[in-house]
C-alpha positions as CSV (number, residue, x, y, z in Angstrom):
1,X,151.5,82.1,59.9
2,X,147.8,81.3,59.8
3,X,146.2,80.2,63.3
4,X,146.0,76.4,62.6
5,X,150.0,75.9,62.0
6,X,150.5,78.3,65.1
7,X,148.0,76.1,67.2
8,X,150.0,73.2,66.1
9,X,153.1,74.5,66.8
10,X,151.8,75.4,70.3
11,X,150.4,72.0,70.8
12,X,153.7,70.4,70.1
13,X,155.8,72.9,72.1
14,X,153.6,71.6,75.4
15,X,153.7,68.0,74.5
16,X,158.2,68.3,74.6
17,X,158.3,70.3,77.6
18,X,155.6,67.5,79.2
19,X,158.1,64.8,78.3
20,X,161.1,66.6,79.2
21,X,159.6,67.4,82.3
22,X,158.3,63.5,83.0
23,X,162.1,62.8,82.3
24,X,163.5,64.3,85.7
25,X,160.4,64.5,87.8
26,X,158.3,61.5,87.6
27,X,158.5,58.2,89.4
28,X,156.4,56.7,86.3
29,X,159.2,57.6,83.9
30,X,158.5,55.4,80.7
31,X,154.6,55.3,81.3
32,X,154.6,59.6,81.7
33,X,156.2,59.7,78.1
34,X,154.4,56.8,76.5
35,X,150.8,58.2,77.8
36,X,152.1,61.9,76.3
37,X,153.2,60.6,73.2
38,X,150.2,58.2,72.6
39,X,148.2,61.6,73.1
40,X,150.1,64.2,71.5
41,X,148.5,66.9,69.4
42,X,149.8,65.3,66.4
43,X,146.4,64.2,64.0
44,X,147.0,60.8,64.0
45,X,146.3,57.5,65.4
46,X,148.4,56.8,68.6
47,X,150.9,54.4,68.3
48,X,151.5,50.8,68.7
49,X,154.2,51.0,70.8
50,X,153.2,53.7,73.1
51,X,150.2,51.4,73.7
52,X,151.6,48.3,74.3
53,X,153.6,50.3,77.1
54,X,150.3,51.3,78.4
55,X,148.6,48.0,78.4
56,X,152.3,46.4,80.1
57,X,152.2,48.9,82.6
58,X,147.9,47.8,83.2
59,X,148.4,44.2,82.7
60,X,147.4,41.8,85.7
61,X,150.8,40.9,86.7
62,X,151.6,44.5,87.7
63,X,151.3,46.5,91.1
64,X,147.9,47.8,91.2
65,X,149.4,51.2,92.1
66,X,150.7,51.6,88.4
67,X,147.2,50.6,87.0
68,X,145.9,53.1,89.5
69,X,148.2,55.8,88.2
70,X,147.7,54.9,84.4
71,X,144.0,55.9,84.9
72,X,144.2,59.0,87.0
73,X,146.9,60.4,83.8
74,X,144.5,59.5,81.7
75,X,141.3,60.9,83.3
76,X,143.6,64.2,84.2
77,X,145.1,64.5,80.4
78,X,141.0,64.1,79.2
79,X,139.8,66.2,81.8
80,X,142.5,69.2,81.1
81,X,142.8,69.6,77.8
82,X,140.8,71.9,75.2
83,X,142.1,70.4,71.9
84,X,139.5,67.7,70.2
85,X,142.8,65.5,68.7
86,X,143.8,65.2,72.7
87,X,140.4,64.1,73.7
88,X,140.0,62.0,70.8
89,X,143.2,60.0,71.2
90,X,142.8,59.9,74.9
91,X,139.5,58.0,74.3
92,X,140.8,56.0,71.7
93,X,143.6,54.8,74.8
94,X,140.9,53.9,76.7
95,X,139.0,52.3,74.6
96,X,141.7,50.1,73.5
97,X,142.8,49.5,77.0
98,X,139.0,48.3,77.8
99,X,139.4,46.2,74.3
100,X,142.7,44.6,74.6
101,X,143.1,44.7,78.6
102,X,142.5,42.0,81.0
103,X,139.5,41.7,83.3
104,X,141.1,43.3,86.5
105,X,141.7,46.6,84.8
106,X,138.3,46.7,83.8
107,X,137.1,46.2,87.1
108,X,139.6,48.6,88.5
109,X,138.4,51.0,86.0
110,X,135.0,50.5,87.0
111,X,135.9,51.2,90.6
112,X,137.6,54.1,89.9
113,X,134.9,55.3,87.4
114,X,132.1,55.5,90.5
115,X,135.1,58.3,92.5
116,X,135.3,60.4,89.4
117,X,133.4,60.6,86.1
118,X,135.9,59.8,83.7
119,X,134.2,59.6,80.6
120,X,131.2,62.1,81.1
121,X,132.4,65.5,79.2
122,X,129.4,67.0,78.3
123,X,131.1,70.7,78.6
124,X,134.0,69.7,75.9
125,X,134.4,71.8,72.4
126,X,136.7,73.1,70.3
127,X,136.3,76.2,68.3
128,X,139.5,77.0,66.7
129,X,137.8,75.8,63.5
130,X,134.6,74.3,61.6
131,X,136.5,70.8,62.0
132,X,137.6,71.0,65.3
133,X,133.9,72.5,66.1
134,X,131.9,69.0,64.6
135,X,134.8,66.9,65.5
136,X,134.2,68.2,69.7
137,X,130.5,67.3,69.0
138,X,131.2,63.4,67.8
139,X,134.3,63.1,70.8
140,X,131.6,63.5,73.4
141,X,129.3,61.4,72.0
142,X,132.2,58.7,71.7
143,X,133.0,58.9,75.3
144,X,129.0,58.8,76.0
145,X,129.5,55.3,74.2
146,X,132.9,54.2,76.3
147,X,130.7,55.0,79.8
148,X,127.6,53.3,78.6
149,X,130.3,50.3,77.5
150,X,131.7,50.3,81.1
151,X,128.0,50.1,82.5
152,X,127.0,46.9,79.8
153,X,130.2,45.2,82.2
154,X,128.6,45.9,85.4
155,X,125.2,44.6,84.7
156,X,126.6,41.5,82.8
157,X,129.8,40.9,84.7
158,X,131.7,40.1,81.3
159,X,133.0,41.8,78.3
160,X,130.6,41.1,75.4
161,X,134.2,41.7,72.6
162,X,136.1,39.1,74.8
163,X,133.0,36.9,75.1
164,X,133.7,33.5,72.9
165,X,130.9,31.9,71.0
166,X,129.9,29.0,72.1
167,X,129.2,25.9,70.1
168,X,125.3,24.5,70.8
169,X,124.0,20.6,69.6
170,X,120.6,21.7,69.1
171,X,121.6,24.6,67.6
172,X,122.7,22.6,64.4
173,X,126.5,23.2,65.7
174,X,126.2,26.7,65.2
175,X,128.8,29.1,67.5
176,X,126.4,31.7,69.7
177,X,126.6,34.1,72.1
178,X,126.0,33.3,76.0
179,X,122.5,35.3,75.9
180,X,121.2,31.9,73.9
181,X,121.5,29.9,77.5
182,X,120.7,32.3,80.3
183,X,117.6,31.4,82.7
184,X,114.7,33.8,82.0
185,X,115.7,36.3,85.2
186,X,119.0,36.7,83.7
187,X,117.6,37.1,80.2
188,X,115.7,39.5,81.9
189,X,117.9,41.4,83.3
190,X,120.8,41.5,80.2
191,X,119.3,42.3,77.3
192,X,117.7,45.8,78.5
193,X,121.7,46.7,79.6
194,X,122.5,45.2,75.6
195,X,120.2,46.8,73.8
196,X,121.2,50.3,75.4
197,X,124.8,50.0,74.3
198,X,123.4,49.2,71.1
199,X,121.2,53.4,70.8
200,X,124.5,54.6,71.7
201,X,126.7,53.0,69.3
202,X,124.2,54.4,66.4
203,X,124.7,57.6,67.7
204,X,127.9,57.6,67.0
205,X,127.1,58.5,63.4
206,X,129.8,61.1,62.7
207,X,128.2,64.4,60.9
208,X,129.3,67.3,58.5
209,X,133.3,67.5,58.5
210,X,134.1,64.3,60.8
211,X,132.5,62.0,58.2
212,X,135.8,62.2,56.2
213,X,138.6,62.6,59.1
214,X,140.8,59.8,59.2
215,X,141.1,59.8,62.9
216,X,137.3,60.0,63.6
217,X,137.2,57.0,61.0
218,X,140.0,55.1,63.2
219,X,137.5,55.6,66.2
220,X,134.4,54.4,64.6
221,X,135.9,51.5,63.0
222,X,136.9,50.0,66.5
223,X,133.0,50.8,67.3
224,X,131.7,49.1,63.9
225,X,133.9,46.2,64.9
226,X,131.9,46.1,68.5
227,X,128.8,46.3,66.5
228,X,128.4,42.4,65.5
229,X,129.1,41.0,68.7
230,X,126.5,43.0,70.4
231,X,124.1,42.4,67.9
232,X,124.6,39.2,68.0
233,X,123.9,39.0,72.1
234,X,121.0,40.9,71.1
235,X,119.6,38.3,68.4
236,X,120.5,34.7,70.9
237,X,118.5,36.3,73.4
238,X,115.5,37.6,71.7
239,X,115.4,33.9,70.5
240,X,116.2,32.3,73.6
241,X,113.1,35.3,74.9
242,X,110.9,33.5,72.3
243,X,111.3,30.6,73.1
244,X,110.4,30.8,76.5
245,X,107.9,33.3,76.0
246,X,105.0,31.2,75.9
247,X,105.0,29.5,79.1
248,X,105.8,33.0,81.1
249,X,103.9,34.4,83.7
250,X,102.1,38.3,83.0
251,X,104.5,40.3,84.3
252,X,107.3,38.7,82.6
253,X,105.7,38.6,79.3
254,X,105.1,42.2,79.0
255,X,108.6,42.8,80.1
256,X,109.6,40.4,76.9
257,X,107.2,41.9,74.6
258,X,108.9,45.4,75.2
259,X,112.4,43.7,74.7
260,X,111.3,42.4,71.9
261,X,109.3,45.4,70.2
262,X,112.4,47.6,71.0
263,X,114.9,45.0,69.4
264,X,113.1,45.3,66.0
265,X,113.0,48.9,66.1
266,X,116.5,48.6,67.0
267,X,117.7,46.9,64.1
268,X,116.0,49.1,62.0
269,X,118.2,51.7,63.1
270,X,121.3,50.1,63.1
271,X,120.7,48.4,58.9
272,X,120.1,52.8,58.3
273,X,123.5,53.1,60.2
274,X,125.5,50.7,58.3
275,X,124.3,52.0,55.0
276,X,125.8,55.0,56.1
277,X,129.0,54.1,57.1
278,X,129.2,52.1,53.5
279,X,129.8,55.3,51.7
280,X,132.9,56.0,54.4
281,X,136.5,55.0,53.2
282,X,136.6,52.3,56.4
283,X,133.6,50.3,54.4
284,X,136.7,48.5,52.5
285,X,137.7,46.8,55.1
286,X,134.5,45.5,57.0
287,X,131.7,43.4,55.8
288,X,128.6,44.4,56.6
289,X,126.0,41.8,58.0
290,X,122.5,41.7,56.4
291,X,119.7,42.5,59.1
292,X,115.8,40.9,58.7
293,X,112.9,42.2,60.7
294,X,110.8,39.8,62.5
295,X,107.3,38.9,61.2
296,X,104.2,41.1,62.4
297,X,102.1,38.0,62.8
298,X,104.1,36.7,65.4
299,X,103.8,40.3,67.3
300,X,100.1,39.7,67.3
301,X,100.3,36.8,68.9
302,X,102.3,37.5,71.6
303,X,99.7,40.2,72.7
304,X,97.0,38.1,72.1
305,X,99.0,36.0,74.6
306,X,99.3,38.5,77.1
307,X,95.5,39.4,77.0
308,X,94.6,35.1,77.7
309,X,97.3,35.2,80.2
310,X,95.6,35.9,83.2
311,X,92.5,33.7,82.4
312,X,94.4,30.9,82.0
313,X,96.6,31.5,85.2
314,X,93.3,31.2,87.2
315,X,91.9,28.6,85.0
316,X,95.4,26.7,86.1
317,X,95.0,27.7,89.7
318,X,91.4,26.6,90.1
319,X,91.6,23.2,88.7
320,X,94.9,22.5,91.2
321,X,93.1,23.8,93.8
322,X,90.1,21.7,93.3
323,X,91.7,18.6,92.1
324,X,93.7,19.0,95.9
325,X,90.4,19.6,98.1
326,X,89.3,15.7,97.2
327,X,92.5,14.6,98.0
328,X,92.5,16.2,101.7
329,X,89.0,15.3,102.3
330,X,89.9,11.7,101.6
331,X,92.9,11.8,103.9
332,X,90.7,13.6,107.0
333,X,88.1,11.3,106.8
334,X,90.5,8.1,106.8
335,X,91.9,9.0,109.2
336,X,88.8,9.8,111.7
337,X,87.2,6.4,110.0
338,X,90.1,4.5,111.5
339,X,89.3,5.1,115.3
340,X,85.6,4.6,115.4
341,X,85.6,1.4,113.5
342,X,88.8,-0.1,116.1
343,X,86.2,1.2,119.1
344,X,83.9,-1.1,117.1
345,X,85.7,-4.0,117.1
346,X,86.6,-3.8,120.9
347,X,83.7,-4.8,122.6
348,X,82.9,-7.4,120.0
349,X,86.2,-9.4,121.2
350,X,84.5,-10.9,124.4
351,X,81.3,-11.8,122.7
352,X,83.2,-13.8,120.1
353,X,84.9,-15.8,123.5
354,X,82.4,-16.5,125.8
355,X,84.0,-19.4,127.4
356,X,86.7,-18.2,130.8
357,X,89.9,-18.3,129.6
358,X,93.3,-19.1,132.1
359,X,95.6,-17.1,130.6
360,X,96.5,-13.5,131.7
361,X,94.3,-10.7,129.4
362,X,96.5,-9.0,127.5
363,X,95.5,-4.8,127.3
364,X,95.2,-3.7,124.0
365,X,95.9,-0.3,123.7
366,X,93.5,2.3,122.2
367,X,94.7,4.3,119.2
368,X,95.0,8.1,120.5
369,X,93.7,10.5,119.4
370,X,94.9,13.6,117.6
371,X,95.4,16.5,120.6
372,X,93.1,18.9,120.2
373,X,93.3,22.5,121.8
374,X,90.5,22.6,124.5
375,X,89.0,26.1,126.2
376,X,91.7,27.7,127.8
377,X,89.4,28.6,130.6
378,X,88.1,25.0,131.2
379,X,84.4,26.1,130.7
380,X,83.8,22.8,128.9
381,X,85.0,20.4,131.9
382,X,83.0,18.8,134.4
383,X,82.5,20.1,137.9
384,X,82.8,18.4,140.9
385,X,79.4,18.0,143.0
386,X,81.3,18.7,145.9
387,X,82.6,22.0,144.4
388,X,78.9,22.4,143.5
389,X,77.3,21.9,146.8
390,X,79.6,24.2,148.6
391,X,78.9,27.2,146.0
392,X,75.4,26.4,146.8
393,X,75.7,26.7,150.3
394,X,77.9,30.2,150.3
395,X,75.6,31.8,147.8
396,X,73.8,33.7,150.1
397,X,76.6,33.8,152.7
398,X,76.7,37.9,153.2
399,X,72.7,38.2,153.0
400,X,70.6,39.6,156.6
401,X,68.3,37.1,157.7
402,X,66.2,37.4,160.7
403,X,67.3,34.2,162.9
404,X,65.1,31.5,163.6
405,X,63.5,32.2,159.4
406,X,63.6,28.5,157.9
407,X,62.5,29.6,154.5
408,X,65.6,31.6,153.3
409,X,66.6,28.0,151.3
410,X,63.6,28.2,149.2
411,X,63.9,31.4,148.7
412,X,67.3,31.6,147.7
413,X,66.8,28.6,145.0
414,X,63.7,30.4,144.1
415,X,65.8,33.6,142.9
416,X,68.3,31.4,141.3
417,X,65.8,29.2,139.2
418,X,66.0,29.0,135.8
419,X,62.5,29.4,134.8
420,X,62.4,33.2,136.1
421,X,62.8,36.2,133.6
422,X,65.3,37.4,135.2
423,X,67.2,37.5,138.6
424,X,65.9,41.5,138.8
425,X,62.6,40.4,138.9
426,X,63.2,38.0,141.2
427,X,64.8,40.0,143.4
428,X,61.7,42.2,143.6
429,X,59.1,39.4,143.6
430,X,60.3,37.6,146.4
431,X,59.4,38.0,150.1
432,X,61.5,39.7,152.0
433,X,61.2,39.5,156.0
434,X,64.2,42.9,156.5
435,X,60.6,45.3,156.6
436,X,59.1,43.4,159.4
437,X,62.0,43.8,162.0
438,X,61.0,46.7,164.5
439,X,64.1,48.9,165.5
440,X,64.8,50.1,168.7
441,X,65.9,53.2,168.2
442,X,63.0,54.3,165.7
443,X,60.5,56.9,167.3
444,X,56.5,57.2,167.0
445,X,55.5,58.4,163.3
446,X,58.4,56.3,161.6
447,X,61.6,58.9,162.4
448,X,64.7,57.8,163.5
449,X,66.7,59.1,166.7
450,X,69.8,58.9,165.2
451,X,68.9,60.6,162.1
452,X,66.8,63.5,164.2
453,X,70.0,63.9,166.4
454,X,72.0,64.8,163.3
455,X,69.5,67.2,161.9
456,X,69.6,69.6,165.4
457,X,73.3,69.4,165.6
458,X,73.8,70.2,161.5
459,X,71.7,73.2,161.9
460,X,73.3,74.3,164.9
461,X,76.5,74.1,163.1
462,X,75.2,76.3,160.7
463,X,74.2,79.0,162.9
464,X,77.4,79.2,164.0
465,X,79.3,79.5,160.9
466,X,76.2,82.0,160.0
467,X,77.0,83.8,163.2
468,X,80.7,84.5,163.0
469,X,82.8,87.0,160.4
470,X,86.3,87.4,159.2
471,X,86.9,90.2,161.4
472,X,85.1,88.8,164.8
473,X,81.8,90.4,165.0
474,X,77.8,89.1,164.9
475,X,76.4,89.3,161.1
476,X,73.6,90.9,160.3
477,X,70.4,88.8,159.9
478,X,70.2,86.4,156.5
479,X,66.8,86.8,156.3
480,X,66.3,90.6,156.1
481,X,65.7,92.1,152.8
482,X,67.2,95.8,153.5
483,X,70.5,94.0,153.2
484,X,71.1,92.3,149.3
485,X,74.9,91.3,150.7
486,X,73.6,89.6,154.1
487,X,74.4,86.3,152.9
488,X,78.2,87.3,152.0
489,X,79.4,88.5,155.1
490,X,79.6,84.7,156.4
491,X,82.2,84.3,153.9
492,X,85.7,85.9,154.1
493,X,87.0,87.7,151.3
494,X,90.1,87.5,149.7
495,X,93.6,88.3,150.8
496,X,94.6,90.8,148.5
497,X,90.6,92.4,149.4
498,X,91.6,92.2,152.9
499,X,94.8,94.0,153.0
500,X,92.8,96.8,150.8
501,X,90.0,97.1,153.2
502,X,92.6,97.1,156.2
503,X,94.3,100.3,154.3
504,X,91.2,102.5,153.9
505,X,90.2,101.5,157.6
506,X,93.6,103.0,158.7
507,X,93.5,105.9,156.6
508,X,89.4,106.1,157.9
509,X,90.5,106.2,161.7
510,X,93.0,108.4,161.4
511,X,91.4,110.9,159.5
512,X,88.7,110.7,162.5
513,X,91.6,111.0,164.9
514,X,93.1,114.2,163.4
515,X,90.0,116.1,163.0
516,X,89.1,114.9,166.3
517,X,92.1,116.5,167.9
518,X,92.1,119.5,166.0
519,X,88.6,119.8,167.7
520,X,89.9,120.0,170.9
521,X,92.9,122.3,170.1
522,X,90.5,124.8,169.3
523,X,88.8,124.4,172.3
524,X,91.0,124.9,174.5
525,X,92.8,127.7,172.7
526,X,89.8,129.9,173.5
527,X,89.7,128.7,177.2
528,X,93.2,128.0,178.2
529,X,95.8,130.4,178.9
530,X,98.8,130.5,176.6
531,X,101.0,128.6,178.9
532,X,99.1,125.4,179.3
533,X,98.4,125.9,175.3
534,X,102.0,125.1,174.5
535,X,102.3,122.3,177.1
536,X,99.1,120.7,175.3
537,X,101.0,121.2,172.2
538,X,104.2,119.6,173.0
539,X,102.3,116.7,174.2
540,X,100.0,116.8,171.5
541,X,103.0,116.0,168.8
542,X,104.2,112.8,170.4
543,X,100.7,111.6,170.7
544,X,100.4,112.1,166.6
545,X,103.4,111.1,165.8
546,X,103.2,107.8,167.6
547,X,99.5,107.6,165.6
548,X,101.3,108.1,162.4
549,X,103.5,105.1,163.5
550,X,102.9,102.7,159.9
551,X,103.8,99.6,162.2
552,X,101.9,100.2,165.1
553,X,98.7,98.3,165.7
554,X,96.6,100.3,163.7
555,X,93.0,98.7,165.7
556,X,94.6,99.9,169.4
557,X,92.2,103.0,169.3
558,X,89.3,101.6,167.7
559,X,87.3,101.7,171.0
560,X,88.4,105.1,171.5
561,X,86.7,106.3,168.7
562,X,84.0,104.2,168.9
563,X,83.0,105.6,172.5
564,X,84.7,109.0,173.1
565,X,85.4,109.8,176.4
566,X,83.1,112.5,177.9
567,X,84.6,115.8,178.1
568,X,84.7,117.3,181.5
569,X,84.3,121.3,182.6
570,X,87.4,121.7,185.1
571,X,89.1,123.6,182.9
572,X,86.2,126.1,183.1
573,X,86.6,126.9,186.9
């Protein structure tokens, strides 16, 4: 038994035991077996009935749950399986589906498409065979074609195979395509999305043994079919693009020269295409269209377009522009015309009536005028003379003036006039009687009491400070030059310095105090007698150890060993 009729056998050995199994353990009963037997691993096209179940069980009248369901099989059964005939008759369900179904299940597969990548199987292939190995590589471009397909309804909210032609008046009561009477934003928008389902349906050119499989030629027959109609989108829009190409601004007009350039390569590709698939065995059955490229000339001249396009936008601009100033300038000066000549006529009115006249005057009111916005800091308005006087009067309200001095008006207007350089000059220039005044408490030769009092009592202070240390005693003199640290001692030193200098001090004194005593032991070993030596001694101990005390008062003997006392010769008699 070779490996392909083993494979087979194998294949259908899992498709029974699928059904058999949908049979007792499935809610979805009828649509299991029809979705297993519309995708078996027989190499055929699925069949009718098994698809009409399908698109009953999808249909708009049904519980969204089943459509639900239907796609998840589906999705599962293409993501699951390794054989190409699976995947290929899979796709061909969905296709059909997306073909024949109503508009919510293309919506709900769209929705359901964003969750999970149905259709994207870029790791499929099949290599139980040469066939099965080109066979893999045209199934994933089909399904490339199927997600681009699902995309085209997003952007253009309909299906371009159910679309219905449309029949136009001025378009000599031809049938076309909805593209021919979209808006330029629309236009815009739809034929990039168009033209690329259009690249992907020429890829799916089959190559080496696909060309002449009769299911691969069932697939690309329902894609030939799909062909015309977008084509045909393609073409009412590039016209409807032309059209209104010509009175576009820049931006837009490159955007429809691309369109446009990329539509005539386009149909290059797709004429190569279809003279391909003549030589298949499907080419009985369809009728080929015959495609024209458009004229170079007119290529020219929309890029000669877009090159002018800006000039003339400005040109456009400039002339509206100017043709509007006139028109405002007009208006303004009407309306500021209208006031002065109605304040002319007023006072003319009681020349023209000399004569006293009985009855009541009537007011005429005076047109207002237009509010203006004044200074917000009222520099503009008029100030009172009152105001003015009283400003004039408090100018000089803090100066010194000697009393009984009559000129300090003149003075004061003369450092305020406006003739002056400059109110510093004026203040030097002008007489000042403060210099004249003689103070009491100023002393022959010009010094003052006050400030002479302050200079005896700051230097006092200063001797003082001069005159007292950190640890209570007179410094030395400042001003003699044996000492370079004279100056210092007036200053007390730092705390950690201080508790440093404290410690050597102590260890200092009682040094001093030890070989002081040790002094007199020695004396009085040679002249005492032994008995009065050991009395000493025992006394002698408490008298060091209370020395050695750390928290005594370490300065309570400093005077004692400053002045020793005098030793005295009664021990000698």
């Amino acid at each position: 038994m070779g490996s392909g009729t083993w494979r087979k056998a194998y294949g259908a050995l899992k498709d029974s035991t699928k059904v058999g199994l949908a049979n007792f353990n499935s809610e979805y009963k009828e649509l299991d077996i029809a979705i297993v037997k519309a995708t078996n691993h027989v190499e055929c096209p699925p069949k009718e009935r098994h698809l009409r179940r399908i698109l009953y069980a999808t249909s708009a009248h049904r519980p969204r749950a089943d459509v639900a369901y239907s796609i998840c099989t589906l999705a599962r059964r293409l993501a699951k399986t390794k054989s190409w005939i699976v995947a290929l008759k899979t796709l061909i369900v969905v296709h059909r589906l997306l073909r024949e179904g109503d508009g919510t299940f293309k919506e709900d597969f769209l929705t359901y498409s964003y969750r999970g990548n149905i259709l994207q199987i870029p790791q499929f292939k099949d290599d139980s065979s040469p066939l099965a190995w080109d066979c893999s590589a045209w199934v994933r471009t089909y399904a490339l074609y199927l997600d681009e397909r699902v995309e085209c309804f997003r952007v253009l909210k309909y299906d371009v195979e159910a679309d219905r032609l449309l029949k136009l008046p001025q378009a000599s009561g031809k049938a076309h395509s909805r593209t021919r009477t979209l808006p330029l934003a629309d236009l815009l928008d739809q034929l990039p999305a168009l033209q690329k389902l259009l690249l992907r349906l020429i890829y799916c050119q089959p190559e080496g043994a696909a060309c002449s499989n009769f299911l691969v030629q069932y697939a690309l027959a329902l894609v030939l079919k799909e062909s015309f109609k977008i084509y045909c989108s393609i073409n009412d829009g590039i016209i409807n693009l032309v059209d209104m190409y010509f009175e576009m601004p820049k931006y837009d007009a490159i955007k429809a020269l691309e369109i446009y350039k990329r539509a005539g390569q386009q149909a290059e590709k797709l004429s190569n295409f279809y003279d391909q698939c003549k030589h298949l065995a499907l080419a009985r059955t369809f009728q080929f269209p015959t495609l024209r490229q458009p004229p170079p000339s007119f290529l020219v001249t929309m890029e000669e377009y877009i090159r002018e396009a800006p000039r003339v936008n400005i040109e456009t601009k400039s002339l509206e522009n100017e043709e509007n100033q006139p028109i405002d300038n007009e208006e303004a000066s009407q309306e500021t015309e209208k006031p002065v000549e109605e304040e002319k006529q007023e006072p003319a009115e009681p020349e023209e009536d000399p004569q006293p006249a009985a009855e009541p005057a009537v007011e005429e009111v005076e047109p207002q005028s237009p509010a203006t916005t004044g200074d917000l800091l009222n520099l503009d308005e008029e100030v009172n003379p009152m105001i003015a006087d009283l400003e004039e009067r408090n100018a000089l309200a803090l100066a010194i003036v000697a009393p009984g001095n009559e000129n300090t008006t003149s003075t004061s207007r003369d450092l305020f006039a406006l003739d002056k350089s400059g109110w510093e000059l004026a203040l030097v220039t002008a007489p000042s009687n403060h210099t004249n005044q003689q103070m009491d408490n100023q002393l022959a030769g010009g010094f003052d009491k006050l400030l002479l009092d302050s200079l005896y009592e700051d230097e006092a202070r200063r001797q003082q400070i001069a005159g007292v240390t950190y640890n209570g005693s007179i410094a030395a003199n400042p001003f003699d030059s044996n000492d370079p640290f004279a100056m210092s001692n007036s200053f007390a030193p730092p705390s950690n310095v201080q508790l440093a200098m404290m410690a050597e001090q102590q260890q200092y004194y009682q040094a001093q105090q030890q070989q002081y005593f040790q002094v007199q032991q020695q004396q009085q070993m040679v002249m005492l007698p032994p008995q009065t030596y050991q009395q000493q001694s025992q006394y002698s101990a408490p008298s060091q150890a209370a020395l050695s005390n750390p928290f005594g008062d370490p300065f309570s003997n400093l005077v004692a060993m400053a002045v020793p006392p005098k030793q005295s010769n009664s021990n000698l008699v």
